[in-house]
Structures are given as C-alpha cells and as structure tokens.
LUMKOLGU-627372 format. One record per residue (C-alpha): residue in three letters; x, y, z. Coordinates in nm, 3 decimals. Layout:
# LUMKOLGU-627372
site type: ala	east: X	north: Y	up: Z
...
# end
This chain:
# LUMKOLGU-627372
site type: unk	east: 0.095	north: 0.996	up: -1.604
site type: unk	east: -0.226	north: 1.108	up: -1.411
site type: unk	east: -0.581	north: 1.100	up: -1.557
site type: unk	east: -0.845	north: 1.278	up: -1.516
site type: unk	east: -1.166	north: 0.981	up: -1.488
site type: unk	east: -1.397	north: 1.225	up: -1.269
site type: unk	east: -1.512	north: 1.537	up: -1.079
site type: unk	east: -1.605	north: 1.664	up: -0.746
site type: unk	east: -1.987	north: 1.721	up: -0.745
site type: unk	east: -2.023	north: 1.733	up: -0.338
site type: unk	east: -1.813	north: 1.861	up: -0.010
site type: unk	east: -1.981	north: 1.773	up: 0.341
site type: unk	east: -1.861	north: 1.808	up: 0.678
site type: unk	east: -2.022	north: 1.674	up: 0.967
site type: unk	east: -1.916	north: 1.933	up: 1.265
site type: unk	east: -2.043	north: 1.677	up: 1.552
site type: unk	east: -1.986	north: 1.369	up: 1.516
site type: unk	east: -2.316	north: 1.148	up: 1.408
site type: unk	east: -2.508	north: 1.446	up: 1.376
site type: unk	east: -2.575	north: 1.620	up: 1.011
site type: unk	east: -2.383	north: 1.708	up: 0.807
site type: unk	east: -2.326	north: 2.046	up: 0.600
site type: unk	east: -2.292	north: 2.070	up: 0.221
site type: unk	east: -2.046	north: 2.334	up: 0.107
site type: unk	east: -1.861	north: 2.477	up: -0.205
site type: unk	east: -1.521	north: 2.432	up: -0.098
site type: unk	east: -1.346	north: 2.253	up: 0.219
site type: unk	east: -0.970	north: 2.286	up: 0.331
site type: unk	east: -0.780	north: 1.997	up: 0.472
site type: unk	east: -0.566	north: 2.098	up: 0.739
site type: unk	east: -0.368	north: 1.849	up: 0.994
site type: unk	east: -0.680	north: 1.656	up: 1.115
site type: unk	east: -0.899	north: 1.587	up: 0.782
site type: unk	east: -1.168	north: 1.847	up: 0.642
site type: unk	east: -1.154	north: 2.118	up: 0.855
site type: unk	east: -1.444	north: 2.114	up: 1.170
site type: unk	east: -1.523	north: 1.746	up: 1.081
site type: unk	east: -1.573	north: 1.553	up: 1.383
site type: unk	east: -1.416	north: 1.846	up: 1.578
site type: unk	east: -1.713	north: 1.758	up: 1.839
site type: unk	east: -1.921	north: 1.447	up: 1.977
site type: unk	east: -2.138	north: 1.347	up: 2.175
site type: unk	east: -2.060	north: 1.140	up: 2.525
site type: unk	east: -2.229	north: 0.970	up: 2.804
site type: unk	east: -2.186	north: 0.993	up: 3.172
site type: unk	east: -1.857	north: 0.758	up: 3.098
site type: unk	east: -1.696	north: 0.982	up: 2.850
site type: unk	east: -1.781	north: 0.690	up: 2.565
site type: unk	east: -1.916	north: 0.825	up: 2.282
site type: unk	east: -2.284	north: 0.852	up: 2.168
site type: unk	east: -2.345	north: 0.759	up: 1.786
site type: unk	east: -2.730	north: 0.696	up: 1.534
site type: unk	east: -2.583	north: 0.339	up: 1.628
site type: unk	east: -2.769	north: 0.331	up: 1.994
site type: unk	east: -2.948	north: 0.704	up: 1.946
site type: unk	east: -3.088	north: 0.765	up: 1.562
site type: unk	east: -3.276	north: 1.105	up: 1.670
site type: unk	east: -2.879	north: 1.239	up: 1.692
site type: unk	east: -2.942	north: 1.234	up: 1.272
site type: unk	east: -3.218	north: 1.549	up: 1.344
site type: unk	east: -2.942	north: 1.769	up: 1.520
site type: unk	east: -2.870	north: 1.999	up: 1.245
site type: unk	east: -2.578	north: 2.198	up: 1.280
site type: unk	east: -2.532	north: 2.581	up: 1.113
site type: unk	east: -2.207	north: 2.780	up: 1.070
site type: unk	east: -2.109	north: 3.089	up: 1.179
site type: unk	east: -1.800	north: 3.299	up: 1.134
site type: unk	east: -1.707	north: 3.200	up: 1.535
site type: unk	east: -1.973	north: 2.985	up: 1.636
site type: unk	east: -2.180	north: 2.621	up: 1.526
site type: unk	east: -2.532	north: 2.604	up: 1.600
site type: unk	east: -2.745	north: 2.312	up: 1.632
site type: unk	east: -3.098	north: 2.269	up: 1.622
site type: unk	east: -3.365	north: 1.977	up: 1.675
site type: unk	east: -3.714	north: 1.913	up: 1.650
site type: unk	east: -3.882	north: 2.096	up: 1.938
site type: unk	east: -3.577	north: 2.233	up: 2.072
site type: unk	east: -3.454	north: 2.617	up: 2.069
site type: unk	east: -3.080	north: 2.652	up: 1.854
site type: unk	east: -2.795	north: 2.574	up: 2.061
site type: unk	east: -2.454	north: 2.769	up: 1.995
site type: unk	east: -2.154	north: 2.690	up: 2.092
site type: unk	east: -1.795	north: 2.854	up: 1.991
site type: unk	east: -1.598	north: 2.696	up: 1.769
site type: unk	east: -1.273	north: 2.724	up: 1.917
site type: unk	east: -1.119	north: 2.918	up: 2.212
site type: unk	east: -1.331	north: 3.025	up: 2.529
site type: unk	east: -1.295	north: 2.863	up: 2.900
site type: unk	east: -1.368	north: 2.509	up: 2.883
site type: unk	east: -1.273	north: 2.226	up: 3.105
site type: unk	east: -1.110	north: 1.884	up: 3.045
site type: unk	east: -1.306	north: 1.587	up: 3.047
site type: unk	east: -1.235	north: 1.201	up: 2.961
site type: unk	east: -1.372	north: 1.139	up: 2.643
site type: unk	east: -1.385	north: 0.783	up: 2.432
site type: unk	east: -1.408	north: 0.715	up: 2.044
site type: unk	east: -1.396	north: 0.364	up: 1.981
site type: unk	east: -1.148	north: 0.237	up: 2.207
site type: unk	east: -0.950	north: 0.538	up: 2.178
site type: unk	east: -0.943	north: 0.784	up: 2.516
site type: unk	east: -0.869	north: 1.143	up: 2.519
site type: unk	east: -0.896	north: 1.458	up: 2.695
site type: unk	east: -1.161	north: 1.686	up: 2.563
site type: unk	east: -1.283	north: 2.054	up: 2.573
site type: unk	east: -1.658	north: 1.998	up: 2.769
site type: unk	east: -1.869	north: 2.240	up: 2.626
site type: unk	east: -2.068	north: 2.341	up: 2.981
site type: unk	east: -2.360	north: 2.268	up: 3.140
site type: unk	east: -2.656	north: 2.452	up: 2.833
site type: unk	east: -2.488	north: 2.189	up: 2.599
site type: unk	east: -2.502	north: 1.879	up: 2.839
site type: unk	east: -2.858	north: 1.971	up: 2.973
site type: unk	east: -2.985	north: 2.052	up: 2.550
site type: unk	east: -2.848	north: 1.635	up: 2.481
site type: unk	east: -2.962	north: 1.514	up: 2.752
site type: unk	east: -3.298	north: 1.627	up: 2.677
site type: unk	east: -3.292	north: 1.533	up: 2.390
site type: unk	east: -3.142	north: 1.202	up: 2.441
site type: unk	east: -3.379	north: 1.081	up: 2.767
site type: unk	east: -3.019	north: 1.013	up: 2.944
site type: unk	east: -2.728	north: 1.185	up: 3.091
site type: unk	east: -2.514	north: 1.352	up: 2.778
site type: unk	east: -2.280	north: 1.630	up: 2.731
site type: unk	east: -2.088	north: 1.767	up: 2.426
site type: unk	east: -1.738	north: 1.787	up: 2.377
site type: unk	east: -1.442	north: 1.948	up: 2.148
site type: unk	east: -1.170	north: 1.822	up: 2.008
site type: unk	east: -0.887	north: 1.913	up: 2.245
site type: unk	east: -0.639	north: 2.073	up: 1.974
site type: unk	east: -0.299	north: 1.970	up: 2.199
site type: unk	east: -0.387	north: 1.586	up: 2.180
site type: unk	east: -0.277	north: 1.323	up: 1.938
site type: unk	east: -0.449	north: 1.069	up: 1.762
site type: unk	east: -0.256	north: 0.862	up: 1.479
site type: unk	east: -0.444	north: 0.657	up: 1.238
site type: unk	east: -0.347	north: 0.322	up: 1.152
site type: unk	east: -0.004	north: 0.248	up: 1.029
site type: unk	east: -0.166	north: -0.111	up: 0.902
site type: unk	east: -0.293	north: 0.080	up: 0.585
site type: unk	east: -0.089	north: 0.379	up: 0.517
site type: unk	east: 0.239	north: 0.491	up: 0.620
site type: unk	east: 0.165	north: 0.894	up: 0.597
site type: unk	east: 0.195	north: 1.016	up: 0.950
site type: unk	east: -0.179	north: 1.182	up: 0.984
site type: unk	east: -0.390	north: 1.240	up: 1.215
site type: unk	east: -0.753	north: 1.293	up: 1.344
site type: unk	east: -1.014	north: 1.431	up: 1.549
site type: unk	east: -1.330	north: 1.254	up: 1.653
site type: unk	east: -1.374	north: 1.075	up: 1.312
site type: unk	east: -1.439	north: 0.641	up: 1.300
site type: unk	east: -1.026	north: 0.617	up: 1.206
site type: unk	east: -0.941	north: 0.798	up: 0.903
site type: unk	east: -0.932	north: 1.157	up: 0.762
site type: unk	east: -1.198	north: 1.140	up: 0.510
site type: unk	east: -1.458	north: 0.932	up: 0.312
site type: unk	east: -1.520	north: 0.901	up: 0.001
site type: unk	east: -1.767	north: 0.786	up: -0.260
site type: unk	east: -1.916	north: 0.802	up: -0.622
site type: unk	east: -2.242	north: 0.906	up: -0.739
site type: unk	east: -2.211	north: 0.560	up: -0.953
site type: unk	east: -2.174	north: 0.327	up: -0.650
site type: unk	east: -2.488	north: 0.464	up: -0.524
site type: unk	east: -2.688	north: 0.468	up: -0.827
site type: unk	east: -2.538	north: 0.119	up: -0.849
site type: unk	east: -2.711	north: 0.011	up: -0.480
site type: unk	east: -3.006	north: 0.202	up: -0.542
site type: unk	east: -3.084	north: 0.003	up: -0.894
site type: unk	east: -3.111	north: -0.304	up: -0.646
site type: unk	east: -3.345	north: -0.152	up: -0.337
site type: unk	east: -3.702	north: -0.107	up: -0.365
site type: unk	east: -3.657	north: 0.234	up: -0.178
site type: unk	east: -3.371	north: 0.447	up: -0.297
site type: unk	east: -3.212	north: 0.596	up: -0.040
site type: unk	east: -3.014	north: 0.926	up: -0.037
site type: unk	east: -2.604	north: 0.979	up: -0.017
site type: unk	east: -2.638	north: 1.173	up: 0.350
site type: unk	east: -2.717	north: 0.738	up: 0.450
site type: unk	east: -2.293	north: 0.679	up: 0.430
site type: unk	east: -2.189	north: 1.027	up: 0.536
site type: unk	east: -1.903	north: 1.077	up: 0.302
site type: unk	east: -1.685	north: 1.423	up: 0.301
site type: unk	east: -1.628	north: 1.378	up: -0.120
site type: unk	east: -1.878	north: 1.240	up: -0.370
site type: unk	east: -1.703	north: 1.273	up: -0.737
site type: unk	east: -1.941	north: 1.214	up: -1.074
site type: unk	east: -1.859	north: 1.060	up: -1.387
site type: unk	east: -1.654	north: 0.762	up: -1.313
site type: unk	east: -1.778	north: 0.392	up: -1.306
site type: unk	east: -1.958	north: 0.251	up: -1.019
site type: unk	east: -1.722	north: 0.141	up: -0.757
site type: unk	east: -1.401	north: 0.284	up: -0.949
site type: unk	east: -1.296	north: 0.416	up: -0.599
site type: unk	east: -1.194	north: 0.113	up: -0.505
site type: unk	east: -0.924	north: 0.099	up: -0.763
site type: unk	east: -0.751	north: 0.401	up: -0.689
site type: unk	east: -0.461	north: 0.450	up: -0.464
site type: unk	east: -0.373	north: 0.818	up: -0.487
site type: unk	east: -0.526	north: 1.106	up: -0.641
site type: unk	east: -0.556	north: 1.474	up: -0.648
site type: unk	east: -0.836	north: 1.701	up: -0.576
site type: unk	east: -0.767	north: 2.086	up: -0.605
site type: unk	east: -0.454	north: 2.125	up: -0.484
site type: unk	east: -0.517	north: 1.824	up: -0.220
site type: unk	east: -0.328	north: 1.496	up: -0.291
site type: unk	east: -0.479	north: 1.219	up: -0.123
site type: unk	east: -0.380	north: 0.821	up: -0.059
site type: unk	east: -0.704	north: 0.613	up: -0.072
site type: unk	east: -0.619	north: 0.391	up: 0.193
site type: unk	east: -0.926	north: 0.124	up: 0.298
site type: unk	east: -1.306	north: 0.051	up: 0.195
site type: unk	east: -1.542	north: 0.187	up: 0.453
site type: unk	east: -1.669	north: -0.127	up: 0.657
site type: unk	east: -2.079	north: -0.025	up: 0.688
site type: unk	east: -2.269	north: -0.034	up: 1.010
site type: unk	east: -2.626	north: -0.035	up: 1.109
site type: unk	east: -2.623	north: 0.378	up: 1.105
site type: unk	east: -2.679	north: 0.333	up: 0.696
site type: unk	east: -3.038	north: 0.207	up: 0.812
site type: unk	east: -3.104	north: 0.520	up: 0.953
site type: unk	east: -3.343	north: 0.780	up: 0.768
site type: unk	east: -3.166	north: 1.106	up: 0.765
site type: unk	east: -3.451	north: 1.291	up: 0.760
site type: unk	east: -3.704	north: 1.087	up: 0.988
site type: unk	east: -3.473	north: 0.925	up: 1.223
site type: unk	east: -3.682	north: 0.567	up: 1.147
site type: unk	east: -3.462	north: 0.266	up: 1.108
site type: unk	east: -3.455	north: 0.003	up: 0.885
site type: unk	east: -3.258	north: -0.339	up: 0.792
site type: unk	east: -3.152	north: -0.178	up: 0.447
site type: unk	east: -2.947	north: -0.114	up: 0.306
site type: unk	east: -2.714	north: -0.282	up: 0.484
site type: unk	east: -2.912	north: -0.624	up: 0.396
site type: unk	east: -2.863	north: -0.543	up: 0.004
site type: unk	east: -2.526	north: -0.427	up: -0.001
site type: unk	east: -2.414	north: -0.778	up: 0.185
site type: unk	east: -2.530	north: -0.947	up: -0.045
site type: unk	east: -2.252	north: -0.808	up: -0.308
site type: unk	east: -2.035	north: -0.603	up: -0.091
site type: unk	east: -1.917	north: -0.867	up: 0.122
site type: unk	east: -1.583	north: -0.923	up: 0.208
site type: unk	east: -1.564	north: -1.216	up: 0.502
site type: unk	east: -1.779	north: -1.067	up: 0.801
site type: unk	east: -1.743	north: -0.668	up: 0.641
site type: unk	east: -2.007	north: -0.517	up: 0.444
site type: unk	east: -1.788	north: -0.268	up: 0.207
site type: unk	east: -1.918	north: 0.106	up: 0.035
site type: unk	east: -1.695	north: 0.355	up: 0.035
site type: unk	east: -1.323	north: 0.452	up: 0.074
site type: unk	east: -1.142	north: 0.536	up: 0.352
site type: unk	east: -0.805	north: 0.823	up: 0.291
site type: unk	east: -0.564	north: 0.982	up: 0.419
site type: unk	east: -0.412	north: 1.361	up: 0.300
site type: unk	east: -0.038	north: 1.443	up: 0.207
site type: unk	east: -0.026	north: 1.778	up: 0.355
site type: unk	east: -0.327	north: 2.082	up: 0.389
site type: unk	east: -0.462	north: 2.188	up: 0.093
site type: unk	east: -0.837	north: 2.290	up: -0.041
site type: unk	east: -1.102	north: 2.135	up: -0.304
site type: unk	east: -1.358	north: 2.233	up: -0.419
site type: unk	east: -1.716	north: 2.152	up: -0.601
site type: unk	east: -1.598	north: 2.049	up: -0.975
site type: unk	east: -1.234	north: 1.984	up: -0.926
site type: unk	east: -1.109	north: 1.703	up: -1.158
site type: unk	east: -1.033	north: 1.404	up: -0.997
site type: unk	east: -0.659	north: 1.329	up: -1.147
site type: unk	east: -0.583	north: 0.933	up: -1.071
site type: unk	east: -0.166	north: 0.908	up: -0.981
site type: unk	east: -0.205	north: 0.591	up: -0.935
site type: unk	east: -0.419	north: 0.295	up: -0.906
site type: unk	east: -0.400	north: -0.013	up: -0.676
site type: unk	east: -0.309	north: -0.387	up: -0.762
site type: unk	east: -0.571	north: -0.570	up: -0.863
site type: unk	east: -0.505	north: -0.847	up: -0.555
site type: unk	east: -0.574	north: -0.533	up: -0.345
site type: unk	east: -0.920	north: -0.463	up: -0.437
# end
C-alpha cells in the first residue's frame, strides 16, 4: 500500500547544461527526463563539454523561456536567443563525460557570446533529438534515456537533507548549490535515500542511485566565488568509500507531469543493505 510521507514544494530545469536553472509550477517528463533539461551544453574546440567544474562564471548565464525560444543572459553581456527546437543547424562532435554524440551547433552569435565570455574558444550545442543515449543498466533496468544530463533523468532532494547540512556549516548555503529537478517538504532528512519508487502527479518514478557530489557544490550561484564547502562538511558524514553522497539519482516509467504540491506517494522502499 503506498503512503503519502511528503510533497513537492520545487520544479527546476536547467535548459543548458551547468548554467541556471529555472523554477517553475509544473514540469512534464517526456522520453529524456524533465522536459528542456540539459537539452543544451556548452563545448570546447574538442567537442568535450564545458561545466562550473573548470568555468564557475557558466553559474551567471541565466537562461529565460519563451514560447519558441531560450534566452540567456550574463553580466555585461546583451541576451542571447536561441530556438528551442527546429531551424538549420549543423552537426558537430560533442562529448559528455565519456559519452560522444552528434549535436545541433547553434552558429557562430552563440559560439562567439561563450567564448567571450569564457576567455577561450566555446560554442553551444543542442541535443540532437535522433541520437541515443541509455543510462546505466548497473542501477535500473527501465530502458530510459537522456540528453546532456551527468547520467540519469532527474535529481532529487529534500528540504530536510539540506536543513540537515546547513545546521552543520557556518554559512548556509542555498538548494540552487546541488541543482536538483524535485525538492519535496515534510519528510525526514535524508528519507530519499530509502525510497525505491514513488509517484509524483501522475509521474511514477524508480529512485535509482545517491548523487555522488563534485566540486561544482562549492560554487556560489549567485557570485560565481568558490569555496571548499560544502563538499568538506558533507564528507565528513556523507561518505561512502571515495564518494561524497546528497541527493538521489531516478529514472521515469513513462511521460507524465508534476507539479508544485503533489503528494509524494512511497510504492516502495529499498532494503535496508541498500542504503
């Protein structure tokens, strides 16, 4: 029997990958994750992607929606737009992880506006919608795919892990530093990590793996200054061998849509060896 332990209290997308995110009301899943997450990025003259890892000013590119169009802006910088699908684009090579695709290149005004603004030869790219990419069998067994994202559909996280991490920093930092897509409220600190499946809206989803945290969660969202936490606190408790966990990985059953203050219904929970 399912139970209802929490809510929804926050929907983000993040239309370029390692750039900002948006807030919204409501977000529908179709066969890649949240639709327009990580349906763009960011690559260097080699087609490898460009992340806050080696370029934190990529967290002041603030992206906009329009009905056919995203636009970006950045300090000092006039608003870039660029369509959101369709249009004449070429193929390029592009690289996430170790992963290598081809890639809608976005033209010249887009690789000239990053490249300013990253000192170094840059151009944007879109998620080519005839190419495959599979997550990991080793977790789940649900045939899904995705776009430019680290390896899995969507993130997720509670207000009560952060408030839990926060209780032990001398600076509190905000929920943009681990760039979920779902935040739910009024469960337990780190309850996520106990679930296996739930259902959000009319979304069913398999929570699949803990996030394994990066450097990028040092990065101020809003100043682009780095620092050693909170990466340093959560270690110390978060630990699992050489992984810093905060944060869970999943994985959809088929489209659907949630939105802000959806009950969280639990079908299932994971063995406790599994946590």
């Amino acid at each position: 029997m399912s139970e209802s332990v929490a809510t929804v209290s926050g929907l983000f997308v993040y239309p370029v990958k390692s750039c900002a995110g948006i807030e919204l009301n409501g977000v529908r899943f179709d066969g890649r994750g949240p639709q327009l997450d990580r349906r763009f990025m960011v690559i260097d003259a080699d087609g490898e992607m460009i992340t806050q890892r080696s370029a934190p000013i990529l967290s002041q590119v603030k992206p906009a929606l329009a009905p056919t169009a995203l636009s970006l802006t950045a300090p000092r910088k006039a608003a870039l737009k660029i369509p959101l699908s369709g249009g004449e684009q070429s193929r390029t090579r592009a690289v996430v992880w170790k992963f290598e695709t081809e890639a809608d290149d976005m033209g010249d005004d887009a690789a000239h506006w990053f490249s300013e603004l990253l000192g170094k030869p840059a151009r944007l790219v879109r998620w080519a919608e005839d190419q495959l990419r599979s997550t990991s069998k080793r977790h789940t067994q649900i045939d899904s795919q995705v776009g430019f994202a680290d390896g899995y559909p969507a993130l997720l996280l509670s207000e009560a892990s952060l408030a839990d991490l926060n209780g032990r920093l001398d600076a509190k930092v905000g929920m943009d530093r681990f760039r979920p897509n779902i935040v739910v409220t009024g469960c337990p600190a780190f309850a996520e990590d106990s679930w296996q499946t739930v259902q959000l809206g009319n979304l069913t989803l398999d929570v699949v793996k803990p996030c394994d945290r990066c450097e990028i969660i040092g990065v101020n969202q809003q100043t682009a200054e780095t620092s050693k936490e909170p990466l340093r606190t959560l270690a110390d408790y978060r630990r699992d061998g050489n992984k810093v966990l905060f944060g869970q990985n999943c994985v959809h059953h088929d489209w659907g849509s949630v939105r802000v203050g959806d009950p969280v219904e639990i079908l299932a929970t994971r063995p406790a060896q599994e946590r």
